[in-house]
One Martini backbone bead per residue (centre of mass of N, CA, C, O) as a GRO file, in nm:
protein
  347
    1UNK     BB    1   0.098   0.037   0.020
    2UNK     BB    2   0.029   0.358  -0.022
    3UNK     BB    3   0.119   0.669   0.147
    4UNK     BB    4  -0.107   0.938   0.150
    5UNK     BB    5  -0.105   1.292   0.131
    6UNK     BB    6  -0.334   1.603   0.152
    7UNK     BB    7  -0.329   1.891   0.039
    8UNK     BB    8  -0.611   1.994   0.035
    9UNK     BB    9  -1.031   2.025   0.068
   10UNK     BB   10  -1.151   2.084  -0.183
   11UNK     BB   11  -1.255   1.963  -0.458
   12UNK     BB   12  -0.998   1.865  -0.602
   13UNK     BB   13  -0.913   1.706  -0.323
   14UNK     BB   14  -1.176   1.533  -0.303
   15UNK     BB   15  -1.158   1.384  -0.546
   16UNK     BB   16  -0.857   1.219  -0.500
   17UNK     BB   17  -0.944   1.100  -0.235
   18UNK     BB   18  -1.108   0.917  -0.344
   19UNK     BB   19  -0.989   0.758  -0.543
   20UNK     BB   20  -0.749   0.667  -0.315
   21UNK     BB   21  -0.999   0.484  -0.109
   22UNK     BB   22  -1.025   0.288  -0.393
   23UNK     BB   23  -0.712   0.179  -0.399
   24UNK     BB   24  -0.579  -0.112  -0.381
   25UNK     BB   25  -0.267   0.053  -0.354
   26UNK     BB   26  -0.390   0.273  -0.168
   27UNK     BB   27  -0.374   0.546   0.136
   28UNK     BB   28  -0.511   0.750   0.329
   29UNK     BB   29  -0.338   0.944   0.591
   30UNK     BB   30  -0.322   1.260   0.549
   31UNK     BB   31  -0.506   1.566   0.602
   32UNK     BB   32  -0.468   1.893   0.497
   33UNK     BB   33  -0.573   2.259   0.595
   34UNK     BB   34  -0.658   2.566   0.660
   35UNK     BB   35  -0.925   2.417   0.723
   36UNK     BB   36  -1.008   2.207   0.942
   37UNK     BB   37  -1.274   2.093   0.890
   38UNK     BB   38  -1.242   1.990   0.614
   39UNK     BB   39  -1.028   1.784   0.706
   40UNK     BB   40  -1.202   1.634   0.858
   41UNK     BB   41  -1.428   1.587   0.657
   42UNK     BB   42  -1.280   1.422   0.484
   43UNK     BB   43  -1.135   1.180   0.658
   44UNK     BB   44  -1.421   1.088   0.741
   45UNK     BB   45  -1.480   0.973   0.430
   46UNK     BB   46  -1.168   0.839   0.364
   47UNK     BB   47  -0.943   0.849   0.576
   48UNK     BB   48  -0.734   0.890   0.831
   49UNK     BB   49  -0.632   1.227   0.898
   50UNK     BB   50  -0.617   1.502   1.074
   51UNK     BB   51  -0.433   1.773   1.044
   52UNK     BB   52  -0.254   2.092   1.185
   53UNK     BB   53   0.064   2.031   1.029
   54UNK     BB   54   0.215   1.999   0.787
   55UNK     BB   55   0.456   1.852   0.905
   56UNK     BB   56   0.303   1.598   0.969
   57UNK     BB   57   0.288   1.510   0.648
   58UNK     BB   58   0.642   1.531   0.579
   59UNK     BB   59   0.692   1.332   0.873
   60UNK     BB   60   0.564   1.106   0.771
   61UNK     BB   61   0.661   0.746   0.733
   62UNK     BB   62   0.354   0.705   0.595
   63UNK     BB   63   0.449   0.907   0.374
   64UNK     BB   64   0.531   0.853   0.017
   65UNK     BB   65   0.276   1.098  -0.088
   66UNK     BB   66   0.172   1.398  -0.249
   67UNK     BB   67  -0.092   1.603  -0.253
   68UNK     BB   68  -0.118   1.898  -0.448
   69UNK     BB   69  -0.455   2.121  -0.362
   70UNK     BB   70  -0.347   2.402  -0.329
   71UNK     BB   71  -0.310   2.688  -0.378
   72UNK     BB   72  -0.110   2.788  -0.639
   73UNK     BB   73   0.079   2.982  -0.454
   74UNK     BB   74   0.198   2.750  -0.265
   75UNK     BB   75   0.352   2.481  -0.449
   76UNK     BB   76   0.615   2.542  -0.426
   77UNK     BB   77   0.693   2.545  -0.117
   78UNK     BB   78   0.579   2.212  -0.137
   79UNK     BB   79   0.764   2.084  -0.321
   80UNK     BB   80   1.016   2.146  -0.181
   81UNK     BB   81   0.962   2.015   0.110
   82UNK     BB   82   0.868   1.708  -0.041
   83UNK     BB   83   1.168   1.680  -0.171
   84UNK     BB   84   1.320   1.679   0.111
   85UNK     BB   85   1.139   1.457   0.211
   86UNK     BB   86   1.129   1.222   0.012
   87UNK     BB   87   0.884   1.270  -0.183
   88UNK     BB   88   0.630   1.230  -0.358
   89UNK     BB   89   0.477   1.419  -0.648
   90UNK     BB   90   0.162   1.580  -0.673
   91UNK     BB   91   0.047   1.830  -0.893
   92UNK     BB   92  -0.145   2.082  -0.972
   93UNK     BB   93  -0.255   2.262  -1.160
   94UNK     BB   94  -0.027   2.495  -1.145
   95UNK     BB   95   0.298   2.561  -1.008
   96UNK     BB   96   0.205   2.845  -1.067
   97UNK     BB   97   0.173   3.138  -1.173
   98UNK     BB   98   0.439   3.232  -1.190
   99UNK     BB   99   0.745   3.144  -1.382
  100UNK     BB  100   0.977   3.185  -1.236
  101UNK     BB  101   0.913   3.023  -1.008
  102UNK     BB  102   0.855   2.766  -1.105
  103UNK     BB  103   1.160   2.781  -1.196
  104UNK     BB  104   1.259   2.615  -0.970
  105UNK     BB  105   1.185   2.340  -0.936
  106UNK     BB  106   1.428   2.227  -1.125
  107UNK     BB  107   1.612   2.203  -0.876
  108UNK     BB  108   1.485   2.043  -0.651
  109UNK     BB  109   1.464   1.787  -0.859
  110UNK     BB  110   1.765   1.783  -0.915
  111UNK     BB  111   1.821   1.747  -0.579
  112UNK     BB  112   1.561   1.574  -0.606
  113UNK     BB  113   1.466   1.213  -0.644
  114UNK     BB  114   1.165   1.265  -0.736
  115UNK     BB  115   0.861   1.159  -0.803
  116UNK     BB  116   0.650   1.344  -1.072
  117UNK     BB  117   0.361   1.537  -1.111
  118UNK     BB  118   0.106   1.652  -1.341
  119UNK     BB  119  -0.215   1.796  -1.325
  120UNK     BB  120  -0.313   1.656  -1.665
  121UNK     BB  121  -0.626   1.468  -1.684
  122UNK     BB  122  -0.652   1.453  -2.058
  123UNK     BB  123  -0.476   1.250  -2.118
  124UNK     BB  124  -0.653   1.023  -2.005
  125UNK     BB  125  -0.873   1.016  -2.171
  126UNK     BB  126  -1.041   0.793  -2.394
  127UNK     BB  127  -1.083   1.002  -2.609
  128UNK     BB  128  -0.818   1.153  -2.633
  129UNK     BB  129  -0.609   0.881  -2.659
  130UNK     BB  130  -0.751   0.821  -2.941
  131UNK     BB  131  -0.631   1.088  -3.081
  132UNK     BB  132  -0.328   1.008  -2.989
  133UNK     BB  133  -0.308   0.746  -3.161
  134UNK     BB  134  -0.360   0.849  -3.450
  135UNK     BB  135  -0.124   1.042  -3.460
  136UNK     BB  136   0.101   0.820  -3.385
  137UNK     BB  137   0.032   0.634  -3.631
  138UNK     BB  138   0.054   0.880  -3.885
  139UNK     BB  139  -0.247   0.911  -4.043
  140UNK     BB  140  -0.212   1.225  -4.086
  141UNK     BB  141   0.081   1.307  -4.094
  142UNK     BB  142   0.162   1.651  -4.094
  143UNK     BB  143   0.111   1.887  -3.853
  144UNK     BB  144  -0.139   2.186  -3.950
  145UNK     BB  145  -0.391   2.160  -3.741
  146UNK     BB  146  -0.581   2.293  -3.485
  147UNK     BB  147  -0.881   2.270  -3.282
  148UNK     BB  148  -1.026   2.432  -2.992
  149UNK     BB  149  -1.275   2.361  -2.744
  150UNK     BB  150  -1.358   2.546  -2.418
  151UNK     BB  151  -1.670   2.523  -2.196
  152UNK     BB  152  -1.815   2.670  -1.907
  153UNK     BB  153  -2.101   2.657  -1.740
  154UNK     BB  154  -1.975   2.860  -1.514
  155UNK     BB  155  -1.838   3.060  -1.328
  156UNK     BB  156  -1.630   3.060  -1.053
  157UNK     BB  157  -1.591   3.219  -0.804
  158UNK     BB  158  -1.436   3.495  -0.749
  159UNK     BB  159  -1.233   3.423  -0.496
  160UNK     BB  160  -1.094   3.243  -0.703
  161UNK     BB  161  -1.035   3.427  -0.947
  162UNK     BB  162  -0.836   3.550  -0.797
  163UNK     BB  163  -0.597   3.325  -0.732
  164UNK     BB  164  -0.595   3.175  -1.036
  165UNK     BB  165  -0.399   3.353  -1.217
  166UNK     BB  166  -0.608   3.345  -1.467
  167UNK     BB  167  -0.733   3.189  -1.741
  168UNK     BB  168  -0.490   3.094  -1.856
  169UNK     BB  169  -0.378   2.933  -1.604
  170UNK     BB  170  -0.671   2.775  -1.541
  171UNK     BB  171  -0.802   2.688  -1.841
  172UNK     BB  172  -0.563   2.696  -2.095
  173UNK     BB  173  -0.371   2.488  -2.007
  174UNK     BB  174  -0.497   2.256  -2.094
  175UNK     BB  175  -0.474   2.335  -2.390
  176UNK     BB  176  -0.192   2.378  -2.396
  177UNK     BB  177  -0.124   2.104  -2.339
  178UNK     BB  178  -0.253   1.928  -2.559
  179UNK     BB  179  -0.113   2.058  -2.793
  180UNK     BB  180   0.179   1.913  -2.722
  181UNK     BB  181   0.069   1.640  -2.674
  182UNK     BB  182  -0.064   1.562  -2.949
  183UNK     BB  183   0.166   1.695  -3.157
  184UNK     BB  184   0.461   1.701  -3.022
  185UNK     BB  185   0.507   2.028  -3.024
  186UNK     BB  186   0.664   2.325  -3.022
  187UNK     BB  187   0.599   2.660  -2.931
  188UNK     BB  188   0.691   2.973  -3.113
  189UNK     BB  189   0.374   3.167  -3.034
  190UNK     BB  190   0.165   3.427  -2.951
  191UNK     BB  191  -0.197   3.504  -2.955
  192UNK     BB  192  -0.408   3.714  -2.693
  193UNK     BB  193  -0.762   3.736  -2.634
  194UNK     BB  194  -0.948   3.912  -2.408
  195UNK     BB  195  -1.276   3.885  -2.237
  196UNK     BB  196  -1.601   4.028  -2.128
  197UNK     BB  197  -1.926   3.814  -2.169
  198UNK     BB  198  -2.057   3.702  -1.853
  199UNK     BB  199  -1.890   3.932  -1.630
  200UNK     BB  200  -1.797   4.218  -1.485
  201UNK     BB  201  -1.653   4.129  -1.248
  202UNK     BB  202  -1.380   3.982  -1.356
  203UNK     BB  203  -1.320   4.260  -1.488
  204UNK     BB  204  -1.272   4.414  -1.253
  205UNK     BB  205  -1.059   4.177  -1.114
  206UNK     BB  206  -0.847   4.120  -1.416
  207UNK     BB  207  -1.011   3.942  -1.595
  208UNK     BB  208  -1.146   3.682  -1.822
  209UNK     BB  209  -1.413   3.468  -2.001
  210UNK     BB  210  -1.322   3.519  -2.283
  211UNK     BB  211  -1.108   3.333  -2.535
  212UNK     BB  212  -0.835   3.409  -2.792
  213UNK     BB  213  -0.610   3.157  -2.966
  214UNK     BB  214  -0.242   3.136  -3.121
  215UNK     BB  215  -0.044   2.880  -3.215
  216UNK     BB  216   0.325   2.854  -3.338
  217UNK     BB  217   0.566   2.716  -3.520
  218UNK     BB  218   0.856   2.746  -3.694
  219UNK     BB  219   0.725   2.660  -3.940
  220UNK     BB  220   0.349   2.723  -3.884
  221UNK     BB  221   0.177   2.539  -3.729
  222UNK     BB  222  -0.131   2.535  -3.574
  223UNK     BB  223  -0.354   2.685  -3.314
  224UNK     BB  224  -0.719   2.720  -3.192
  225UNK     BB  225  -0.819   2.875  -2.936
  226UNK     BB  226  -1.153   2.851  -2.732
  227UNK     BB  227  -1.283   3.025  -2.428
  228UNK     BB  228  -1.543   2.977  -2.178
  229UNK     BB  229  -1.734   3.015  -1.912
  230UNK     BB  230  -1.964   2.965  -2.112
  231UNK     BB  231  -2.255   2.697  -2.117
  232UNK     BB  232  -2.573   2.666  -2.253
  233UNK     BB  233  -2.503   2.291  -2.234
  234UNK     BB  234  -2.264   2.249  -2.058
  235UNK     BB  235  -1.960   2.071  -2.131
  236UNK     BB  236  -1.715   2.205  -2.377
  237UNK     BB  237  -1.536   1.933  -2.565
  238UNK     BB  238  -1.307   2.007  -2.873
  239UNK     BB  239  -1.138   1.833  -3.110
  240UNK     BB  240  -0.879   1.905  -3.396
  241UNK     BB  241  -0.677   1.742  -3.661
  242UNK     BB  242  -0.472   1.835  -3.902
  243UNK     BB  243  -0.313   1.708  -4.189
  244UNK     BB  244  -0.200   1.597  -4.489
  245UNK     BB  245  -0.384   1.302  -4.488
  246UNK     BB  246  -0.553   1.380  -4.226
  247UNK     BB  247  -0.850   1.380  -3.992
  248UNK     BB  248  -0.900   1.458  -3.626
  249UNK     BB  249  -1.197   1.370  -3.365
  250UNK     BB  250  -1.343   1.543  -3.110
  251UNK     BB  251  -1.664   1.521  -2.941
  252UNK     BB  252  -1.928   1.595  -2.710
  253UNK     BB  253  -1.960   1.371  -2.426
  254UNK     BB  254  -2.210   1.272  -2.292
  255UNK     BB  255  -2.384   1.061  -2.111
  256UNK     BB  256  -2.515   0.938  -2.317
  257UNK     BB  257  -2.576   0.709  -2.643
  258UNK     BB  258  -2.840   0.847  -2.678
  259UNK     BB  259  -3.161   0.862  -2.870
  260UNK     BB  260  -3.473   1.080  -2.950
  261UNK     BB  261  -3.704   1.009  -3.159
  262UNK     BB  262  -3.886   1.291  -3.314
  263UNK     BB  263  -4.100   1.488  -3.535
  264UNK     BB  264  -3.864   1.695  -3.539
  265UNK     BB  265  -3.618   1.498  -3.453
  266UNK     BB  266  -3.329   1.498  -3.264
  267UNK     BB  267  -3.246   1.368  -2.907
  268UNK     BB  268  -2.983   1.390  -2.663
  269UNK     BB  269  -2.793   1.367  -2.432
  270UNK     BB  270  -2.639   1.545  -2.223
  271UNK     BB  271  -2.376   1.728  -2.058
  272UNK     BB  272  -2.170   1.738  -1.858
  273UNK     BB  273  -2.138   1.980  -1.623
  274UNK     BB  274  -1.864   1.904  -1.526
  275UNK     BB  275  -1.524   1.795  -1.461
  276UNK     BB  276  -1.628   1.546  -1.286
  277UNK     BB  277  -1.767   1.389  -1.513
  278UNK     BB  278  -1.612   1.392  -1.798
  279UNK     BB  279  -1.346   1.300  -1.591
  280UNK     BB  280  -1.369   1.028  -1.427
  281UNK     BB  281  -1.171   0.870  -1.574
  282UNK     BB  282  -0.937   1.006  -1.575
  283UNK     BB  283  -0.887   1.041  -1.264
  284UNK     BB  284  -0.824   0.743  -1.235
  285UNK     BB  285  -0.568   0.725  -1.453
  286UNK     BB  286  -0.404   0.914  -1.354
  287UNK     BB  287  -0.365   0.730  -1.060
  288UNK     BB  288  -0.257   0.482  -1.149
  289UNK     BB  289  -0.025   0.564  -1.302
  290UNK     BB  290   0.123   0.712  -0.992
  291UNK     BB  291   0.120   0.401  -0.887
  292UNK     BB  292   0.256   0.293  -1.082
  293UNK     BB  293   0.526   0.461  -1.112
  294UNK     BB  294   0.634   0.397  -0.817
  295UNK     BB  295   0.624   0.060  -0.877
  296UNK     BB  296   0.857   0.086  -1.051
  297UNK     BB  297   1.026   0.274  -1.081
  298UNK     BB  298   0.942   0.572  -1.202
  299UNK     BB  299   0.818   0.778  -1.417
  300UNK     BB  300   0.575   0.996  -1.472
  301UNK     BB  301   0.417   1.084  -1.781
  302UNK     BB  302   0.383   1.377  -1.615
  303UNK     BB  303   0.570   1.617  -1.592
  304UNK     BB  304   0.770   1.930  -1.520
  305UNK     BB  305   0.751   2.028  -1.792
  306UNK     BB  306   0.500   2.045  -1.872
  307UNK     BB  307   0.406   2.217  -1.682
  308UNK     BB  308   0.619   2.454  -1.760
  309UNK     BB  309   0.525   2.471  -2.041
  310UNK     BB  310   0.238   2.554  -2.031
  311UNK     BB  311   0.311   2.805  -1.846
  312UNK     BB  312   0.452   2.928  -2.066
  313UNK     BB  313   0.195   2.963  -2.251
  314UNK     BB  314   0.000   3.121  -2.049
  315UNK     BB  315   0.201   3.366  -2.026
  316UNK     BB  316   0.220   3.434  -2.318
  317UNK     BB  317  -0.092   3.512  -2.313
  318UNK     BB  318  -0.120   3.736  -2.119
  319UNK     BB  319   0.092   3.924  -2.221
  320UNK     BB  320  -0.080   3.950  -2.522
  321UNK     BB  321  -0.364   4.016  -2.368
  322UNK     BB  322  -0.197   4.334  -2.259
  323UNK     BB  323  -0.044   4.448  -2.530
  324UNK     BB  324  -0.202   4.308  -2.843
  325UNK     BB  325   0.104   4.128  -2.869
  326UNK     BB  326   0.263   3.906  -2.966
  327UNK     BB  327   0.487   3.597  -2.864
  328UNK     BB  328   0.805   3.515  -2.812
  329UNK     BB  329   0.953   3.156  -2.766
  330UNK     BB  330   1.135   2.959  -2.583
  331UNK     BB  331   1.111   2.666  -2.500
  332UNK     BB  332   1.195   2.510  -2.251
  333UNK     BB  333   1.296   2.233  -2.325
  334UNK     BB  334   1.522   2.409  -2.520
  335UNK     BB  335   1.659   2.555  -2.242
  336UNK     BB  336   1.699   2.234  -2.084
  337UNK     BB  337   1.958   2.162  -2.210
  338UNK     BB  338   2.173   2.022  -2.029
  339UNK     BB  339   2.008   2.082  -1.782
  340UNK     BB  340   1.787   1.991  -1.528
  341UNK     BB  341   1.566   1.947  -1.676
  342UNK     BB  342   1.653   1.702  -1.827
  343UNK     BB  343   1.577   1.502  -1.591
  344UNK     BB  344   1.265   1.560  -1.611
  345UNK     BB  345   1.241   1.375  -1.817
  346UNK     BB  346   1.047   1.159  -2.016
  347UNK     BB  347   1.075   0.917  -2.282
   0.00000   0.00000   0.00000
């Protein structure tokens, strides 16, 4: 049994703790919140113990990975910790809101080799990975053009979108991990537009509700992502990938694959709610990994450059819709190249 702690008692950290609490090879053993009630609330229904000092869970012997699902900001400081104790690492996306800082990252896991994961469960979903077989298998050609929508059923509380670093980095970073993750390829270049057309509270706040984005490849093939907060159907999922030979697509995925025939049309069932329904099972393969991983001793598969890189383009992405114009970029990885970095690429 892998003995997990869990820092962080929200949503995102309820899902993980259920995960956990079913995976035959894994138990949550302490629980921290900076809420105390929430961790004993969570601790109550999944197992474990709420525990009130940070510490308690990384000086704990029976916690060999830790889960970090709390606010953005504290990210790096816990990566530090736990990777100082000895602790494999789940970090949810993104590993931090500033980009500087999370470079910092790189020197901590090049100094602890401890197992490290980036929480980007997208990659996981079984209609997903189905679209990186074909890509994968070269039926596509080479690659030429990408095409991303995603929208939520509706904005996150205000209070949380105001420490989530911005739509660019808290919701466009998925769908910047799946380009690079889809096509294989690192993007050099980025321009991105950011409105408000769902809440003016938002825009009070300085970030956007909806965004229009373009990343683009050193040869020109490129990606076009489409962002709201707002989907008056449902949780809105949509990828496209043109090659020179072929092109393939997901559409979304509803609840159910029934069809209602009736004398005016057909009608679906609908779409799921929000990303704990649609990607249900993508978090489910995402811990699989993380257990297999640990039990081979091995990385898993969604490293710290992933995290990195995808920071990387969410902040090249505000700094465009920031000033309006293009932003030139050297991927990370190309930047990593026989430094720290190295070491943190996996397969």
């Amino acid at each position: 049994m892998i003995g997990i702690g869990l820092i962080g008692a929200g949503r995102i950290g309820a899902l993980h703790a259920q995960n956990i609490a079913v995976h035959e090879q894994a138990e949550l053993v302490a629980v921290y919140d900076s809420v105390a009630a929430a961790a004993e609330t969570l601790a109550s229904r999944h197992g474990g113990r709420a525990v009130a000092r940070l510490g308690d869970i990384f000086d704990d012997p029976a916690v060999e990975a830790i889960f970090i699902c709390s606010p953005t900001d504290t990210h790096v400081d816990l990566i530090g910790r736990a990777a100082a104790a000895g602790k494999a690492i789940f970090c949810e996306k993104p590993i931090d809101i500033d980009l500087a800082s999370a470079l910092r990252v790189q020197t901590v896991l090049a100094n602890h080799r401890v197992p490290f994961m980036t929480g980007f469960h997208r990659r996981f979903d079984p209609s997903t990975r189905r679209l990186a077989e074909h890509v994968g298998s070269g039926a596509l050609g080479q690659f030429e053009f990408m095409r991303v929508m995603s929208r939520d059923p509706a904005p996150p509380p205000i209070n949380y979108l105001k420490r989530s670093g911005g739509i660019f980095r808290d919701m466009t970073i998925h769908d910047l991990d799946l380009c690079r993750w889809l096509t294989g390829r690192e993007f050099t270049g980025v321009f991105a537009k950011g409105t408000c057309l769902v809440d003016p509270e938002i825009g009070q706040a300085g970030d956007f509700d909806t965004a229009f984005i373009t990343l683009w490849t050193a040869d020109g093939a490129s990606c076009v992502l489409q962002n709201s907060r707002r989907s008056n159907g449902g949780f809105d999922q949509r990828i496209e990938i043109m090659g020179s030979r072929a092109a393939a697509s997901m559409d979304n995925v509803p609840l159910t694959q029934t069809r209602l025939v009736v004398p005016d049309g057909l009608r679906s069932d609908a779409l799921p709610n929000h990303f704990p329904e649609r990607y249900r099972d993508a978090y489910v393969a995402q811990f699989n990994e993380f257990v297999a991983a640990l039990q081979e001793g091995r990385d898993p598969t969604t490293t710290a450059i992933d995290g990195l890189s995808a920071l990387q383009l969410a902040d090249a992405c505000a700094r465009s819709a920031e000033s309006g114009r293009p932003v030139a970029l050297t991927p990370i990885a190309a930047m990593c190249e026989g430094g720290p970095c190295r070491t943190l690429s996996a397969g």
